[in-house]
C-alpha positions, 0 to 999 in steps of 0.5 A: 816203383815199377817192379818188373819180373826179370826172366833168363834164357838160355842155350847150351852147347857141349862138343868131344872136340878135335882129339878127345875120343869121348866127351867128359864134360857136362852142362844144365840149362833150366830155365824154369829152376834158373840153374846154369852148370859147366861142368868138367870131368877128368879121371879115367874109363871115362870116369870124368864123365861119370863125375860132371854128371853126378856134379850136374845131378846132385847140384839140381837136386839140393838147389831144387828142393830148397829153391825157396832161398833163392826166391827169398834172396830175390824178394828180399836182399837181405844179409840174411838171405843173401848168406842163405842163398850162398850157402845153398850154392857151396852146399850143394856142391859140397854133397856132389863132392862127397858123392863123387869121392865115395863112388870113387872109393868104392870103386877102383876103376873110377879112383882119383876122379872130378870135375870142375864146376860151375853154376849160375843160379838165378833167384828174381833180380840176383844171381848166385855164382858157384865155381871151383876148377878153371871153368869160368863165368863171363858177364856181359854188360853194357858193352864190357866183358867182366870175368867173374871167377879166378881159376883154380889152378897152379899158374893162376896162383904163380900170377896172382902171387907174383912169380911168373909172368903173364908170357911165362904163364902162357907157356908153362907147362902147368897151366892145366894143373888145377889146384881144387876139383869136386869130388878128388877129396870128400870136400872142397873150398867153393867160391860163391859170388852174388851179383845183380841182374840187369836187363841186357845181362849175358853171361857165359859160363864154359869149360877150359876147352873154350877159354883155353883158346880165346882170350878174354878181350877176344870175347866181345868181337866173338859174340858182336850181332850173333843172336844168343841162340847160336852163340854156343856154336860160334864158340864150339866152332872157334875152338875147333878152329883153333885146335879144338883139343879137349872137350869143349861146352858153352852156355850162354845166359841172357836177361830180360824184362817184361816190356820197356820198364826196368825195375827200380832195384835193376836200374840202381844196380848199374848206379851202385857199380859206378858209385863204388868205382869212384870211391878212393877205397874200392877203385883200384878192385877188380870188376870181380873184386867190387861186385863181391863188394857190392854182394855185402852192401845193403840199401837204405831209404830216408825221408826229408828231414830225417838223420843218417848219421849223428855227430858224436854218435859212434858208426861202423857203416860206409853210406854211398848216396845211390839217389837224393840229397843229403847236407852235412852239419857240424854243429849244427851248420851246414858246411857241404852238400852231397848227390848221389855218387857222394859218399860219407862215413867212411872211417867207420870201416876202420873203427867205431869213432864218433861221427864228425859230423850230422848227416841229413836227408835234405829230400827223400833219399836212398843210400848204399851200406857197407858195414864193418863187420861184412866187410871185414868177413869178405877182407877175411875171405880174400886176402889180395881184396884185402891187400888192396884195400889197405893200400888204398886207405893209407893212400886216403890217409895219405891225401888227407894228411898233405891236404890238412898239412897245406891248411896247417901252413896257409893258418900259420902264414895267416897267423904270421901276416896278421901278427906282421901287421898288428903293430902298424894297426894299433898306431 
């Protein structure tokens, strides 16, 4: 393996806007931490910029002084990292929330002050997304812009729960309500995601005075042969076009790797991705829905020969075959064979039965986990991820049960023939 030290950089751009008389948001740009933040304040006597910038402040300083967990989630995915480096994230703006609160307690003129928040924060070839509010993150990646947060307001939960529609959203007069902000309350609920870095990777990270007048499929002609550089300004400069009436702020990311060589991890991040979408399970998730998915799995590697999963022997782990070859064996015979983009053990999410069958690599091979109990906990946390997931699997469950149905009724006219037929043979 080829291992190739991944590196950011970064631009940023804040603007007061059109009809703003003072500019309230924030943003950090450094490089040399791999710490990205929009930040949004609201809150008046220009308490919302007191608030993003003690967000900005506090963050750096949690996230600087314990950076080692984000090397480690780099060096080593593990779920224990990976649980270590989230929780870096959501603690650090849990302490700029109550930071922020306090400050607005003591001091009247500053009561009832916030700001929305979000941060990429890089540790080697992953990333951690922090966010609450409606400031977004977009990822650019092979030509597709994918959101990765949900905004935190009240016309985004009327979306997600059904009661409006789309048209009704766009004109509702509480689409700039928001529902969660750092600093309003002593704490607050933050979503954190993890996801791969792939050389090419850009991502965006802005307040609302951004997305507020481009709409997500606009994005891509927007950036389209502008060099990273001077994308903060295209963006500063199509929102005032177009009204420019709050503040608006852009950072724009973008990776690379040292010379032509991808890592082995970076090259298999696009692998895992499409492996997953093809899945009857995870293919009806959202771009956002299936990296969190892919955020809980881990990889494993098998040499030739070796036993993944052992008929009769209980499993609560889906396997997805990332690179390799494996044979599947029931009693001992081997009746299919799998490449990568196959995947076996799926039931095993469901409950921990006995395998139905010997699963061996056939050469060396590395594989996808998904286990039960991780993703149960992300089911726990997102309850649409759930919902579609268990739509999914009765759908499977579904096929299954028309496919077996159809062999069931081809056996019994081969049954029905061949006792047809019996008389006449024994003549």
């Amino acid at each position: 393996m080829f291992a190739v030290a991944l590196t950011t950089e970064a631009f940023g751009l804040t603007d007061v806007g059109r009809k703003r008389q003072h500019n309230e948001d924030a943003m950090l740009v450094d490089s040399a931490l791999g710490l990205y933040v929009v930040a949004d304040g609201m809150g008046g006597h220009a308490a919302g910029e007191v608030a993003s910038n003690r967000a900005t402040e506090v963050v750096k300083q949690h996230i600087s002084a314990n950076r080692h967990l984000l090397k480690d989630l780099g060096n080593n995915p593990t779920p224990d990292s990976r649980s270590a480096a989230a929780a870096l994230v959501e603690v650090a703006v849990q302490r700029a929330c109550a930071d922020i609160y306090r400050t607005a307690m003591s001091d009247a003129t500053k009561r009832g002050m916030g700001t929305t928040f979000v941060c990429l924060a890089v540790g080697g070839n992953k990333g951690v997304i922090g966010h609450v509010g409606d400031s977004r993150v977009y990822l650019v990646r092979h030509g597709q812009c994918h959101r990765l947060t949900e905004d935190h307001t009240l016309v985004a939960a009327q979306l997600k729960a059904g009661t409006i529609t789309k048209d009704q959203a766009a004109n509702s007069q509480y689409r700039n309500v928001i529902t969660r902000a750092v600093g309003i309350q002593e704490s607050v609920q933050v979503d954190t995601l993890i996801v791969d870095l792939v050389p090419g990777d850009m991502f965006i990270l802005c307040s609302d005075g951004l997305h507020g007048y481009v709409e997500d499929e606009e994005v891509l002609p927007l950036i389209a042969g502008i060099a990273p550089a001077d994308l903060p300004k295209r963006f500063v400069d199509v929102a005032n076009e177009r009204g420019g009436k709050d503040n608006i702020t852009a950072v724009v990311v973008k990776v690379a790797g040292e010379g032509a060589t991808v890592s082995e991890e970076s090259s298999e991040a696009q692998s895992r991705m499409e492996a997953l979408r093809k899945i009857p399970l995870f293919r009806h998730l959202t771009y956002k829905e299936q990296t969190a998915v892919l955020s809980i799995a881990t990889t494993r590697t098998y040499p030739a020969g070796r036993e993944i999963v052992v008929e009769g022997q209980p499993g609560e782990e889906l396997f997805v075959v990332i690179r390799g070859r494996v044979a599947i064996e029931k009693n001992g015979v081997e009746i299919a064979e799998l490449r990568a983009g196959g995947h076996f053990g799926e039931m095993g999410l469901i409950d921990n039965a006995p395998r139905s069958a010997t699963v061996r690599a056939t050469e060396p091979t590395r594989t996808m986990v998904i286990s039960r109990p991780d993703l149960m906990g992300l089911m726990k946390r997102e309850s649409i991820l759930a919902v579609k997931m268990l739509w999914s699997f009765v759908q499977v469950l579904s096929d299954r049960l028309r496919a077996t149905n159809s062999e069931l009724s081809e056996a019994r006219q081969e049954l029905a023939v061949a006792q047809a037929i019996a008389p006449f043979a024994e003549e």
